[in-house]
N, CA, C and O atoms as CSV, one atom per row, in Angstrom:
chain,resi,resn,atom,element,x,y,z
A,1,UNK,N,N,-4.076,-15.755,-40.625
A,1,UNK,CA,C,-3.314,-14.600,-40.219
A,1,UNK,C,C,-3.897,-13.974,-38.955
A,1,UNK,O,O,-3.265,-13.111,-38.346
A,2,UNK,N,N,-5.224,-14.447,-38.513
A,2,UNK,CA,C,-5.657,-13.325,-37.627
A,2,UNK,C,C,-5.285,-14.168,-36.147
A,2,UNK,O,O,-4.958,-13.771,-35.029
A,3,UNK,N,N,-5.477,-15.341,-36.661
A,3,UNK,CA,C,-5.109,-16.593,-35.415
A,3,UNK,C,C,-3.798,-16.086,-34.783
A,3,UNK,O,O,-3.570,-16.172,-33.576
A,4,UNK,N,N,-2.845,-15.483,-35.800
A,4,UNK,CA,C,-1.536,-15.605,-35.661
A,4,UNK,C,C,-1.122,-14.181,-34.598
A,4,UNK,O,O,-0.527,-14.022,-33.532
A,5,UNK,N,N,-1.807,-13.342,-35.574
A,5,UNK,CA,C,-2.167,-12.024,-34.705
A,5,UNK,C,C,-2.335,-11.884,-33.175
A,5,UNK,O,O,-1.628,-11.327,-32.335
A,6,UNK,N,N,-3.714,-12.699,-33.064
A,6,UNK,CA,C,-3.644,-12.356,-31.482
A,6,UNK,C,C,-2.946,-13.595,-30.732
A,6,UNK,O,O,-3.211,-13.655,-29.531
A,7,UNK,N,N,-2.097,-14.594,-31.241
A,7,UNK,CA,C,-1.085,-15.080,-30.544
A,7,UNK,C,C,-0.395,-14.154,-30.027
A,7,UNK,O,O,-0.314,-13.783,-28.856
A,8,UNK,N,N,0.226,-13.705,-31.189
A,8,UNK,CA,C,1.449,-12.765,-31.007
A,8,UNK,C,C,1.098,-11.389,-30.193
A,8,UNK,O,O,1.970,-10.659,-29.722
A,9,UNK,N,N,-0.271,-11.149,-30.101
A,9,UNK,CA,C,-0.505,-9.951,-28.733
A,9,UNK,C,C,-0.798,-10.503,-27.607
A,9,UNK,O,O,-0.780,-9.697,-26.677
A,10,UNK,N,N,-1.017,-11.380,-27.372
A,10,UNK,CA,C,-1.431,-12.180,-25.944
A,10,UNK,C,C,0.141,-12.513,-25.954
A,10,UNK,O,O,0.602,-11.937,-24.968
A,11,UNK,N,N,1.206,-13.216,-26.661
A,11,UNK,CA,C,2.544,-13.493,-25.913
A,11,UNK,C,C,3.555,-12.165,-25.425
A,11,UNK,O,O,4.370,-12.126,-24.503
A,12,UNK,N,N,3.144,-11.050,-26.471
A,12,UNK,CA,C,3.638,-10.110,-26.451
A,12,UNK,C,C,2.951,-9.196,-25.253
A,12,UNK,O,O,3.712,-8.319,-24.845
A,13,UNK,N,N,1.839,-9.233,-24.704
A,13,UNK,CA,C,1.284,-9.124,-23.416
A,13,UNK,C,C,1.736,-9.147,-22.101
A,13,UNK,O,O,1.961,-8.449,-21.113
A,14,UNK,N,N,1.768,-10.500,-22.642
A,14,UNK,CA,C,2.733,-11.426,-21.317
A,14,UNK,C,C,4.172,-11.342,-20.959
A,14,UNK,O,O,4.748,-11.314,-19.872
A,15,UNK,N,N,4.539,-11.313,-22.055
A,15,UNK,CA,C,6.089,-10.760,-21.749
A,15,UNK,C,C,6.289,-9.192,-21.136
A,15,UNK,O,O,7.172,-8.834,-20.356
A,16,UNK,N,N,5.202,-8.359,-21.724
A,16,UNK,CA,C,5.148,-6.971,-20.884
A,16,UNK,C,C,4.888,-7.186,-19.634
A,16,UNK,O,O,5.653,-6.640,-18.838
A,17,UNK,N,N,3.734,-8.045,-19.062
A,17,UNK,CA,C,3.588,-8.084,-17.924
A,17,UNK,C,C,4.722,-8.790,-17.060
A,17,UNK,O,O,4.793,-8.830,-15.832
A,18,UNK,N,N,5.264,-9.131,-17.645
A,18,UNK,CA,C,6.623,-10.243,-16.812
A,18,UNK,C,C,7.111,-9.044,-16.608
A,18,UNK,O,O,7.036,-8.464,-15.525
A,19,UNK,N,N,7.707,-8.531,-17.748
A,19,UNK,CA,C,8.662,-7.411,-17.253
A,19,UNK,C,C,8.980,-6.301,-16.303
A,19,UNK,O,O,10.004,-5.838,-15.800
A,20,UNK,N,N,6.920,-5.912,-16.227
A,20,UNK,CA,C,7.061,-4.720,-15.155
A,20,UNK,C,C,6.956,-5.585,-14.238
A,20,UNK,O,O,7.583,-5.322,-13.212
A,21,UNK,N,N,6.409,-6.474,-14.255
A,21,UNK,CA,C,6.388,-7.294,-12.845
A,21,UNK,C,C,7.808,-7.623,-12.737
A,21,UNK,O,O,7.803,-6.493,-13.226
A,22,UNK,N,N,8.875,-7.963,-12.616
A,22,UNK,CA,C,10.087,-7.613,-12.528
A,22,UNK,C,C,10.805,-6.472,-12.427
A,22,UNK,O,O,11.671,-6.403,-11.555
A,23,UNK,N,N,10.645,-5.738,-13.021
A,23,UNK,CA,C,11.140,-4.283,-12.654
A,23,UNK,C,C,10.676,-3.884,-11.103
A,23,UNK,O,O,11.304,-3.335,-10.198
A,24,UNK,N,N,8.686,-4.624,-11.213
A,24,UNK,CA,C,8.734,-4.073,-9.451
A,24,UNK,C,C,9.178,-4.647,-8.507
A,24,UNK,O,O,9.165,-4.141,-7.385
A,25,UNK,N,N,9.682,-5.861,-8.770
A,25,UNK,CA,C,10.916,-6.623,-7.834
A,25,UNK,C,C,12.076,-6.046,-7.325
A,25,UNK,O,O,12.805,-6.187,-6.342
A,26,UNK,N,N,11.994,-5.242,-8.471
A,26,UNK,CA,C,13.693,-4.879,-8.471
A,26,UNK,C,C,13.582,-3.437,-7.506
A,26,UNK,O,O,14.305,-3.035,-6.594
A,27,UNK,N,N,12.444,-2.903,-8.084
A,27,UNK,CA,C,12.491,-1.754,-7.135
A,27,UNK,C,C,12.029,-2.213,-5.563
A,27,UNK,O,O,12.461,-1.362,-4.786
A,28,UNK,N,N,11.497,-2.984,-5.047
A,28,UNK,CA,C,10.757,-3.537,-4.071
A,28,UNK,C,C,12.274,-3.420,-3.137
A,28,UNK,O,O,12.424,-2.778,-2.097
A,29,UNK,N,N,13.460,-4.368,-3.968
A,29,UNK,CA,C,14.986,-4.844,-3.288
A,29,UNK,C,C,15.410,-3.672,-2.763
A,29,UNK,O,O,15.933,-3.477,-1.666
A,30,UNK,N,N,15.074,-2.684,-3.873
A,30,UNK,CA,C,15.840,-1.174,-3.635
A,30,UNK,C,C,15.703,-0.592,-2.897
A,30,UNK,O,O,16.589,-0.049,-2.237
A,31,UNK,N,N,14.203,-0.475,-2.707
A,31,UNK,CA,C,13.718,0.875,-1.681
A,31,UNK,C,C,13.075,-0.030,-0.305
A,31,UNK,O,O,12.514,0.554,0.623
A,32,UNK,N,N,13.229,-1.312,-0.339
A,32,UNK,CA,C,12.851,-2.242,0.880
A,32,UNK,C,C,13.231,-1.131,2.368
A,32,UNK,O,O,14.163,-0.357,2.586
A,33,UNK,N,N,12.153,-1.482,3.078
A,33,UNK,CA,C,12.587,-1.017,4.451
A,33,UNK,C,C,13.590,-1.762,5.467
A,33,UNK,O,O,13.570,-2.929,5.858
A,34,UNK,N,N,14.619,-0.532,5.817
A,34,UNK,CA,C,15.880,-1.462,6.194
A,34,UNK,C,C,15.915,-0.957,7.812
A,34,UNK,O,O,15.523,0.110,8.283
A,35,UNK,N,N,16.546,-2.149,8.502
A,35,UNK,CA,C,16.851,-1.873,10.286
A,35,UNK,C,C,15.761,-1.297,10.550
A,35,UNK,O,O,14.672,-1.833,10.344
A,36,UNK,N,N,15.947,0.204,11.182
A,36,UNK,CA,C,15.055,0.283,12.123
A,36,UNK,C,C,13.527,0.273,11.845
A,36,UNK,O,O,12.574,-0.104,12.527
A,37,UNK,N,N,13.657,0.987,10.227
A,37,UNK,CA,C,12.496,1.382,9.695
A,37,UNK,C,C,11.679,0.345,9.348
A,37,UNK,O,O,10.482,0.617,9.257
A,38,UNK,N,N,12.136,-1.138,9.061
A,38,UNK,CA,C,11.597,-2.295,9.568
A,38,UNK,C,C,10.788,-2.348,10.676
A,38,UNK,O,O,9.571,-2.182,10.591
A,39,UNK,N,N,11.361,-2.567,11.711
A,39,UNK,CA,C,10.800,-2.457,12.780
A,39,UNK,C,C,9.920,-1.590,13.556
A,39,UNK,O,O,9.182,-1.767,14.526
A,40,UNK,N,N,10.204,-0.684,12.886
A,40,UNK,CA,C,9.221,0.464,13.280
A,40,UNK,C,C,7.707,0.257,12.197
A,40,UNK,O,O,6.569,0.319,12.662
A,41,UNK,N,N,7.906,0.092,11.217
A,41,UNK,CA,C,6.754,-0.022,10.381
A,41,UNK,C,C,6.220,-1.307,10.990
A,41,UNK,O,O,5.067,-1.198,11.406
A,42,UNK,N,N,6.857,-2.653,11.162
A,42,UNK,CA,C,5.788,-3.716,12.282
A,42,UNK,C,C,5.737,-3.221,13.498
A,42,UNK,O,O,5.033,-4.032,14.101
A,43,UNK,N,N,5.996,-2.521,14.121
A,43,UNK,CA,C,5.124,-1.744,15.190
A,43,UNK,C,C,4.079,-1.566,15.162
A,43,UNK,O,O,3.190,-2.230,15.696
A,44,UNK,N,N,3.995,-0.619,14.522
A,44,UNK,CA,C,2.747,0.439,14.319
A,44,UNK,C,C,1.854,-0.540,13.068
A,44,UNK,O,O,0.942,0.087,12.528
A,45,UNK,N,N,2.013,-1.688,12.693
A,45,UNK,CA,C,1.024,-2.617,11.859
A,45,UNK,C,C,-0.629,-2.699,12.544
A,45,UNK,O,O,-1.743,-2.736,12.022
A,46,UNK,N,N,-0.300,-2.703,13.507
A,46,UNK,CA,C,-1.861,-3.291,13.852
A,46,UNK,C,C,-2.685,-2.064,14.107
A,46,UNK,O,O,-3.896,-2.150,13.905
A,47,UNK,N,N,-2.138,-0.854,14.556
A,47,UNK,CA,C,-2.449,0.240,14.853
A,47,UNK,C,C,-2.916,0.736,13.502
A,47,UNK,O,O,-4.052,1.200,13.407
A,48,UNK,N,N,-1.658,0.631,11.850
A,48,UNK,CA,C,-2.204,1.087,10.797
A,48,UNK,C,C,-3.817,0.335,10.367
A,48,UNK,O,O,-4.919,0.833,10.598
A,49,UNK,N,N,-3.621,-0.574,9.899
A,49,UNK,CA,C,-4.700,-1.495,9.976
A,49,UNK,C,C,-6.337,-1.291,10.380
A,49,UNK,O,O,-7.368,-1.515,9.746
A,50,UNK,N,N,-6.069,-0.738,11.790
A,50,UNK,CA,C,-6.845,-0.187,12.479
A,50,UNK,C,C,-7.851,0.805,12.051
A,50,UNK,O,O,-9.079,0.839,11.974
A,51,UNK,N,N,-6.328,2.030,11.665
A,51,UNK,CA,C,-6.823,3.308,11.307
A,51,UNK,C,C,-7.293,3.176,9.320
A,51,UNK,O,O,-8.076,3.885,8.688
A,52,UNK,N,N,-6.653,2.287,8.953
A,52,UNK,CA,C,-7.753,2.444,7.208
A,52,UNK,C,C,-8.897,1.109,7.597
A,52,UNK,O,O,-9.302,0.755,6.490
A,53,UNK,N,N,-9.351,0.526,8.308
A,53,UNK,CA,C,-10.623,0.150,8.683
A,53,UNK,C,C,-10.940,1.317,9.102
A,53,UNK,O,O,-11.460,1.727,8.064
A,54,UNK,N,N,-11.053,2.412,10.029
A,54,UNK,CA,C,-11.732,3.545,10.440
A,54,UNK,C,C,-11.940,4.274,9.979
A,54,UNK,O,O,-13.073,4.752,10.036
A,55,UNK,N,N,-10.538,5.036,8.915
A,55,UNK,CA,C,-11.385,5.884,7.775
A,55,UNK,C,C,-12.276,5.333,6.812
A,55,UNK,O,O,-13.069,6.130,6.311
A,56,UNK,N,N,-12.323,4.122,6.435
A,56,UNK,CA,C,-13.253,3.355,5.200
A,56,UNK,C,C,-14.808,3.796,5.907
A,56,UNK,O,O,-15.669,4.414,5.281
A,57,UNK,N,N,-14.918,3.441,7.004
A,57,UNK,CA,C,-16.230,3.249,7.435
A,57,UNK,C,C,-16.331,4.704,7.715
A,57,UNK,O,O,-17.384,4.753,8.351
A,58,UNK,N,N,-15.919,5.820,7.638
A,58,UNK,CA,C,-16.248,7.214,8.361
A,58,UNK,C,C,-16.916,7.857,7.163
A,58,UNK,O,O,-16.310,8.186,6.142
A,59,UNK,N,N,-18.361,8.026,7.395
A,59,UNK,CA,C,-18.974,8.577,6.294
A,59,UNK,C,C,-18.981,9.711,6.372
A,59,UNK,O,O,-20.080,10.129,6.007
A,60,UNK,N,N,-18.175,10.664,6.730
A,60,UNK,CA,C,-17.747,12.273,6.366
A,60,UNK,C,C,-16.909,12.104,5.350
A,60,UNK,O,O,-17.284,12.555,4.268
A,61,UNK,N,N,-15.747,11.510,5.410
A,61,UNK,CA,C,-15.061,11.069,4.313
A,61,UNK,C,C,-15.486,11.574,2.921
A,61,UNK,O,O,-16.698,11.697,2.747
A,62,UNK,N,N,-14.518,11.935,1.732
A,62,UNK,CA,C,-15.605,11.535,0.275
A,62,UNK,C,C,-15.510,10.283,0.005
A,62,UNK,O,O,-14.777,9.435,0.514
A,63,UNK,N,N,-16.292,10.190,-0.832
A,63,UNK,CA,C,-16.843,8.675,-1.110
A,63,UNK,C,C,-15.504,8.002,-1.690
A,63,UNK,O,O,-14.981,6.967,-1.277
A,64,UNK,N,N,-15.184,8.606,-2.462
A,64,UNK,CA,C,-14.039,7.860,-3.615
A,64,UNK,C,C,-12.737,7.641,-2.624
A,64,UNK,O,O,-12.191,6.570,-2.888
A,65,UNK,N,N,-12.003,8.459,-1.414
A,65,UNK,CA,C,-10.809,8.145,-0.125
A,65,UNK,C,C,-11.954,6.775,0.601
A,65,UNK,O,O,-11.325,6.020,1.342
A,66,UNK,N,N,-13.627,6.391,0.438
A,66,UNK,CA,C,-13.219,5.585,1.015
A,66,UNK,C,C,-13.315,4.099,0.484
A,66,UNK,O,O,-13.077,3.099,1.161
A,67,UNK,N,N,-13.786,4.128,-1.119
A,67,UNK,CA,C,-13.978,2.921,-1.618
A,67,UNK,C,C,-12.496,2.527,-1.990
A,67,UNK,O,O,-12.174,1.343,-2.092
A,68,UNK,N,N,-11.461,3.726,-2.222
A,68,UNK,CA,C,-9.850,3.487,-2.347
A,68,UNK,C,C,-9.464,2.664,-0.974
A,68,UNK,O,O,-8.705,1.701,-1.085
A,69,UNK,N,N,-9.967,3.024,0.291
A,69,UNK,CA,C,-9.837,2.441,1.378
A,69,UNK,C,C,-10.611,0.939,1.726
A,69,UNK,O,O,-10.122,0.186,2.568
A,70,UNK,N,N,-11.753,0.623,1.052
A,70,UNK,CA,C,-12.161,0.123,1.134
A,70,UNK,C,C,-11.127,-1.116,0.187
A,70,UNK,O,O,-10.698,-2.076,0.828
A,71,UNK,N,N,-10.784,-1.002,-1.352
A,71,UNK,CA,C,-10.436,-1.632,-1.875
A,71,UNK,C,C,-8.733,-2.174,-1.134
A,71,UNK,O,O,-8.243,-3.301,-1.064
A,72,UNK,N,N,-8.338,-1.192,-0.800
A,72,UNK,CA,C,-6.817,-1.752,0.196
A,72,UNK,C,C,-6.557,-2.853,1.234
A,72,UNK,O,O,-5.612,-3.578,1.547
A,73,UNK,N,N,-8.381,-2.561,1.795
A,73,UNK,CA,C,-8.356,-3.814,2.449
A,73,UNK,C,C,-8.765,-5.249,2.246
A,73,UNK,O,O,-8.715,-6.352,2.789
A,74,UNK,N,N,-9.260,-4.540,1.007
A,74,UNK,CA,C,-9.471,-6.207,0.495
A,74,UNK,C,C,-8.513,-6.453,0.195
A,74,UNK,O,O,-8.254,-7.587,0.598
A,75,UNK,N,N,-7.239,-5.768,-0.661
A,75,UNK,CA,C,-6.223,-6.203,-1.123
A,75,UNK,C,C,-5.125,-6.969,-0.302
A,75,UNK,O,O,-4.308,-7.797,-0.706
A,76,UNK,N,N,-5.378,-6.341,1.276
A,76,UNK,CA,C,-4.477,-6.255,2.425
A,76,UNK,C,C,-4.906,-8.006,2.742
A,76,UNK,O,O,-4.073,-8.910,2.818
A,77,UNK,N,N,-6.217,-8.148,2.873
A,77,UNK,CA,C,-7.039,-9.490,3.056
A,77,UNK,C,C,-6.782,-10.910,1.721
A,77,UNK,O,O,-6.769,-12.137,1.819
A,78,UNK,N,N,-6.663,-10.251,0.915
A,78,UNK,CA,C,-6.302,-11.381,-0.272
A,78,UNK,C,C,-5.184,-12.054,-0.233
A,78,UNK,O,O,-4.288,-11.289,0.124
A,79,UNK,N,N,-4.686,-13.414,-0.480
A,79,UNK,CA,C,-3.789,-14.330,-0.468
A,79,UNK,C,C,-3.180,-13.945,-1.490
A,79,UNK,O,O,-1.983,-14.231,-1.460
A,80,UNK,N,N,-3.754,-13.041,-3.004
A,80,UNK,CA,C,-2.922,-12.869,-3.894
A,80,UNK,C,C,-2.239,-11.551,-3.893
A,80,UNK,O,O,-2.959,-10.617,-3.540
A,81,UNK,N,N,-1.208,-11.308,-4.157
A,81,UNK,CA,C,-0.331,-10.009,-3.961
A,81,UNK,C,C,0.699,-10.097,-4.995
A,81,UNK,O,O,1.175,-11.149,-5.422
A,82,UNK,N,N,1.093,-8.592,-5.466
A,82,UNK,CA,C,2.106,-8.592,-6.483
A,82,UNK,C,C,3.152,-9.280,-5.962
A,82,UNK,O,O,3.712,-9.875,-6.883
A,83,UNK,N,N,3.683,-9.482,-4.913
A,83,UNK,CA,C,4.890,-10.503,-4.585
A,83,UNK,C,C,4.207,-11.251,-3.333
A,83,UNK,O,O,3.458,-10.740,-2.501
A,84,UNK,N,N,4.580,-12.378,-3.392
A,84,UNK,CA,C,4.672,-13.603,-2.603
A,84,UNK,C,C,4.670,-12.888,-1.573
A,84,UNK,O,O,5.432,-11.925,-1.657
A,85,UNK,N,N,3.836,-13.027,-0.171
A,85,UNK,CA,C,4.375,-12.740,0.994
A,85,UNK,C,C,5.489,-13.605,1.667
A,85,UNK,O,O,6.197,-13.158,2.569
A,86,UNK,N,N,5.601,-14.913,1.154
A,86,UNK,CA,C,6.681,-16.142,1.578
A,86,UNK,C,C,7.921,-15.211,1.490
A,86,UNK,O,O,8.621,-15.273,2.501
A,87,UNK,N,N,8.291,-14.499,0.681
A,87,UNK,CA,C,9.417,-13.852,0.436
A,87,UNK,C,C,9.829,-12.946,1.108
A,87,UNK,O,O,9.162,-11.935,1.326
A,88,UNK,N,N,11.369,-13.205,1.699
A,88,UNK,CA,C,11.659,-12.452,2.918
A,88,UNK,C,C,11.579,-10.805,2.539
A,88,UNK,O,O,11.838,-10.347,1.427
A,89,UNK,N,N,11.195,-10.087,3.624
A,89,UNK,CA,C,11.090,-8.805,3.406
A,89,UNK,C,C,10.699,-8.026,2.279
A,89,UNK,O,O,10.601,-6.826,2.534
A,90,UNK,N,N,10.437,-8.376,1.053
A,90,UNK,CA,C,10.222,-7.897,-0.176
A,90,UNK,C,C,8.734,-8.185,-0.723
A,90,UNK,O,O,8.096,-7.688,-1.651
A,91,UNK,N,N,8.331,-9.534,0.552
A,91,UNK,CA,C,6.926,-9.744,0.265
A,91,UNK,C,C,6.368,-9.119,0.674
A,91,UNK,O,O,5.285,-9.017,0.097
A,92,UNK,N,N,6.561,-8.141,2.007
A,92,UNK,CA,C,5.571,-7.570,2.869
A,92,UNK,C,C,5.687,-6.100,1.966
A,92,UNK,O,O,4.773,-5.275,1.992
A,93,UNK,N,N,6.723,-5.935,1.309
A,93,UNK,CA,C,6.832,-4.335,0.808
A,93,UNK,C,C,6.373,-3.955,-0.405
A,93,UNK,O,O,6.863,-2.943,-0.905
A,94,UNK,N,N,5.390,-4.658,-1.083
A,94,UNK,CA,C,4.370,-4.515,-1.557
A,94,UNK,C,C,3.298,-3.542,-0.842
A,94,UNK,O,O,3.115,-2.332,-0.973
A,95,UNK,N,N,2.790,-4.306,-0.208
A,95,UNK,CA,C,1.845,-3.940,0.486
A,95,UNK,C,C,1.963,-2.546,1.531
A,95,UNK,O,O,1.023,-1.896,1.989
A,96,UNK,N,N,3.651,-2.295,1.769
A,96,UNK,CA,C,3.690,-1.088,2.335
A,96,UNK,C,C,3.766,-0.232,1.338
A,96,UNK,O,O,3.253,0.818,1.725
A,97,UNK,N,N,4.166,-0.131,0.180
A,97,UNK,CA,C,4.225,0.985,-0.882
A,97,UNK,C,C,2.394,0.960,-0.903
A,97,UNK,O,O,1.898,1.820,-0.175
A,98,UNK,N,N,1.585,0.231,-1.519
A,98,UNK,CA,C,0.659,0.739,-1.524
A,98,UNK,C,C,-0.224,1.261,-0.307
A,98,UNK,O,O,-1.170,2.047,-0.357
A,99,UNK,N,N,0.219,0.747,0.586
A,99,UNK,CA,C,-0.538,1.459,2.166
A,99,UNK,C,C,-0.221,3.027,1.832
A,99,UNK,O,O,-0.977,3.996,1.759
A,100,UNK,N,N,1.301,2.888,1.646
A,100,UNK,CA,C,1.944,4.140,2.002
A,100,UNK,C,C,0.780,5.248,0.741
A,100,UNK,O,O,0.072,6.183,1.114
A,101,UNK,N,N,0.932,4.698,-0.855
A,101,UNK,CA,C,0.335,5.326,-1.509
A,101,UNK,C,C,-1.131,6.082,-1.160
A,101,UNK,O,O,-1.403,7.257,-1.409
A,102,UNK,N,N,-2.116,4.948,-0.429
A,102,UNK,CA,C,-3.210,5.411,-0.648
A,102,UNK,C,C,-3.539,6.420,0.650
A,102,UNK,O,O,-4.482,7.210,0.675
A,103,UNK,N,N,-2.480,6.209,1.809
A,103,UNK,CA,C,-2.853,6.779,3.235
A,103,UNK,C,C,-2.487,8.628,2.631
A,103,UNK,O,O,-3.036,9.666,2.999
A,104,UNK,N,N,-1.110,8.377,1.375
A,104,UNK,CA,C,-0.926,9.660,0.843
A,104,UNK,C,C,-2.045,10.533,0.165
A,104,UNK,O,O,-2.276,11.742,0.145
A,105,UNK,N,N,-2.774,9.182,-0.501
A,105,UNK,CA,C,-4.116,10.278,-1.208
A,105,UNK,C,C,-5.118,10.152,-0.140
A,105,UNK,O,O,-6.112,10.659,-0.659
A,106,UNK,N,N,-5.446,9.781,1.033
A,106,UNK,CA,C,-6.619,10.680,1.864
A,106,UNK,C,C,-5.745,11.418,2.439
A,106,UNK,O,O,-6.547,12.258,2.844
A,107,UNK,N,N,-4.763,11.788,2.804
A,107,UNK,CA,C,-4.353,13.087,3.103
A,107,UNK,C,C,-4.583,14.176,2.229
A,107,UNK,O,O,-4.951,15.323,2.478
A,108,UNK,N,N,-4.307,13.626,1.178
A,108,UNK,CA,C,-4.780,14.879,-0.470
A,108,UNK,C,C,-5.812,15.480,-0.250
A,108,UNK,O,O,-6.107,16.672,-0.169
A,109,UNK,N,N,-6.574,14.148,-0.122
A,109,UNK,CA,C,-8.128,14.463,-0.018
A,109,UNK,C,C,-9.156,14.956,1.007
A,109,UNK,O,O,-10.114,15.725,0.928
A,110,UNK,N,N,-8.574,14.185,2.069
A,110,UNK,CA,C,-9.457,14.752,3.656
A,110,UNK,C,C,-8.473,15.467,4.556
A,110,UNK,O,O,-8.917,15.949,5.598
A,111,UNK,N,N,-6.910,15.617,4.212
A,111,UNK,CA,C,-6.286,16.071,5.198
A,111,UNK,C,C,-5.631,15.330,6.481
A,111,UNK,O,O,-6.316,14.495,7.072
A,112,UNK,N,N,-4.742,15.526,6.777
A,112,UNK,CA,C,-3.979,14.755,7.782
A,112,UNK,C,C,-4.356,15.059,9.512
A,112,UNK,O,O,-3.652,14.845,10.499
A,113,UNK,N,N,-5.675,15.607,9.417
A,113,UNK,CA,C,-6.492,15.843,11.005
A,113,UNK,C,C,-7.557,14.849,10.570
A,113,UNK,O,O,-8.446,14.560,11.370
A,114,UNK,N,N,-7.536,14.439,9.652
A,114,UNK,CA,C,-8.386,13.100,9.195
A,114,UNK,C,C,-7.897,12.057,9.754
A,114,UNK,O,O,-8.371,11.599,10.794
A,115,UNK,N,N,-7.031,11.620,9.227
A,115,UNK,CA,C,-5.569,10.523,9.385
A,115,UNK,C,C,-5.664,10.763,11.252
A,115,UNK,O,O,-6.315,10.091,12.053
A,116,UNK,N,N,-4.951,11.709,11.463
A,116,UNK,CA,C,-5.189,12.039,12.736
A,116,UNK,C,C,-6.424,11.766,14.134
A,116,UNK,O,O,-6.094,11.783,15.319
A,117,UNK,N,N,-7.347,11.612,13.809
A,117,UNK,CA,C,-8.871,12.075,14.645
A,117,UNK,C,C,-8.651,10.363,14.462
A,117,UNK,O,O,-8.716,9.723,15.512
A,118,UNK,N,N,-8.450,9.755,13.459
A,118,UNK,CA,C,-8.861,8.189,13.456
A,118,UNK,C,C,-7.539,7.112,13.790
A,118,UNK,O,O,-7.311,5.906,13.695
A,119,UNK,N,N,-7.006,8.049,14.130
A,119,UNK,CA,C,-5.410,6.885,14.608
A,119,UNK,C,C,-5.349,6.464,16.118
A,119,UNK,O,O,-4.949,7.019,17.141
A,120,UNK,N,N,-6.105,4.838,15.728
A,120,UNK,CA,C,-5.909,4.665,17.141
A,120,UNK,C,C,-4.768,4.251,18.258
A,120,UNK,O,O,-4.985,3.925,19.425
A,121,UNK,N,N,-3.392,4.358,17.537
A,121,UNK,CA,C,-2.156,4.159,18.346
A,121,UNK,C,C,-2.110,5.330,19.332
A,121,UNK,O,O,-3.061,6.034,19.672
A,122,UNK,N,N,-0.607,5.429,19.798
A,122,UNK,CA,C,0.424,6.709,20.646
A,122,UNK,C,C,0.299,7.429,19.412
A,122,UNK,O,O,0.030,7.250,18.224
A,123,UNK,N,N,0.767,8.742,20.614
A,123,UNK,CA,C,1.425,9.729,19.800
A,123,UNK,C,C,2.762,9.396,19.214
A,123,UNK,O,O,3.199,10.005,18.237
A,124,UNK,N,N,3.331,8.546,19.738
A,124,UNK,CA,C,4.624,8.121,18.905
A,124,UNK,C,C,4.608,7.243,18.232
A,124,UNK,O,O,5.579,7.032,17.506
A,125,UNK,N,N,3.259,6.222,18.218
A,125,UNK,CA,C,2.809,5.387,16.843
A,125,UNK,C,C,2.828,6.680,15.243
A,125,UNK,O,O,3.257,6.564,14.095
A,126,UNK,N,N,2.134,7.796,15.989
A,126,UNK,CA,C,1.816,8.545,14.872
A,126,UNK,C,C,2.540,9.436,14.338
A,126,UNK,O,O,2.190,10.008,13.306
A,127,UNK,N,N,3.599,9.677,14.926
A,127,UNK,CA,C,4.586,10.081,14.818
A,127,UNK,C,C,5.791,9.170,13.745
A,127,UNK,O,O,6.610,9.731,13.016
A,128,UNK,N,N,5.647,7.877,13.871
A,128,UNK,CA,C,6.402,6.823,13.001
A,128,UNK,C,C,5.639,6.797,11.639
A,128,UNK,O,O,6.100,6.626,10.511
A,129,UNK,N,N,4.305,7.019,12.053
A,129,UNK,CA,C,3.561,6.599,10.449
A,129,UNK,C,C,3.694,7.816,9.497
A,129,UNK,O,O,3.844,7.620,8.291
A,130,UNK,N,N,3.638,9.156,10.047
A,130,UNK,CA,C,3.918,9.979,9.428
A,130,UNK,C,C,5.343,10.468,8.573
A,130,UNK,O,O,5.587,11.150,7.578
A,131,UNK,N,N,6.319,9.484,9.855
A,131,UNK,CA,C,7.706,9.235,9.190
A,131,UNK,C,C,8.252,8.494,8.173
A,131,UNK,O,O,9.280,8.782,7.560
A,132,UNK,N,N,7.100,6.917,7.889
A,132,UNK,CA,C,7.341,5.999,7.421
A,132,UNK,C,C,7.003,6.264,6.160
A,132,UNK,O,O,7.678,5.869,5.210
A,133,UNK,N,N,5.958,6.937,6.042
A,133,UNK,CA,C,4.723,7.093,4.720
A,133,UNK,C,C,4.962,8.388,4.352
A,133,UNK,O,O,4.140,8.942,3.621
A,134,UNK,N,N,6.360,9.226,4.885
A,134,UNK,CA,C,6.112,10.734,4.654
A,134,UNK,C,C,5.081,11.711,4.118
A,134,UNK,O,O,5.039,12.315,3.047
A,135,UNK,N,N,4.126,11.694,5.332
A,135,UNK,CA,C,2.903,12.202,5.606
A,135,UNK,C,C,3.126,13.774,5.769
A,135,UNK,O,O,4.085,13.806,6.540
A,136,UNK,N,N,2.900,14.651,5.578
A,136,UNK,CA,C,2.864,15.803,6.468
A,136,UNK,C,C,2.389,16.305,7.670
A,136,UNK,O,O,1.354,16.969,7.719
A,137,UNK,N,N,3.189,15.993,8.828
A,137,UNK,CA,C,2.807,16.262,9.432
A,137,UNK,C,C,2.208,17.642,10.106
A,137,UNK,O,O,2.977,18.208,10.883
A,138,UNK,N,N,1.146,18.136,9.928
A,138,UNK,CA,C,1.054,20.180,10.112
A,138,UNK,C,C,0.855,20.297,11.472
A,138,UNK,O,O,0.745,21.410,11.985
């Protein structure tokens, strides 16, 4: 009986994990970045990039905005990702929801003259990221 047990929680596991992992597909289709906002978010890519390598390493920072930063880029660096990057447009938007998430909590945390002081694009790079990631801009 106990054999049987943790079959049935390891399949029953797995089928949970299928599921949300599907559900975040589905939302990925939904809220995907469309036309311009496409293009505007690969704009400003190498510039973002840039700027969470710069806050990670800025030891004014608190510690915890930068090991969150720290961990994004490993994530950003890893071949494995909740969706395939092969996959048109829906692969890369993974990775922008969580950019978007964590650039939201060092603003929480250090403020958006943080974000700011370390953005090495234009003013109209920074101007898009704040649009893209609805940042506050003050």
């Amino acid at each position: 009986m106990t054999g049987s047990f943790w079959w049935d929680t390891a399949l029953g596991s797995a089928a949970a994990l299928i599921l949300i992992w599907l559900a975040l597909i589905v939302m990925l289709v939904v809220v995907r970045p469309r036309g311009n906002l496409l293009r505007e978010a690969l704009r400003i890519l190498p510039d973002t990039l840039r700027l969470i390598r710069r806050l990670a390493a800025d030891p004014t920072l608190p510690r915890g905005v930068r090991i969150r930063l720290g961990l994004l880029l490993i994530y950003l660096a890893s071949p494995i990702d909740l969706v395939p990057d092969f996959l048109p447009v829906i692969g890369y938007a993974d990775d922008a929801i969580i950019v978007t998430a964590v650039l939201r909590n060092v603003v929480r945390h250090a403020g958006i003259d943080a974000v700011r002081e370390h953005w090495p694009g234009t003013d109209d790079g920074f101007t898009a990221l704040t649009h893209l990631t609805g940042l506050a801009a003050n």
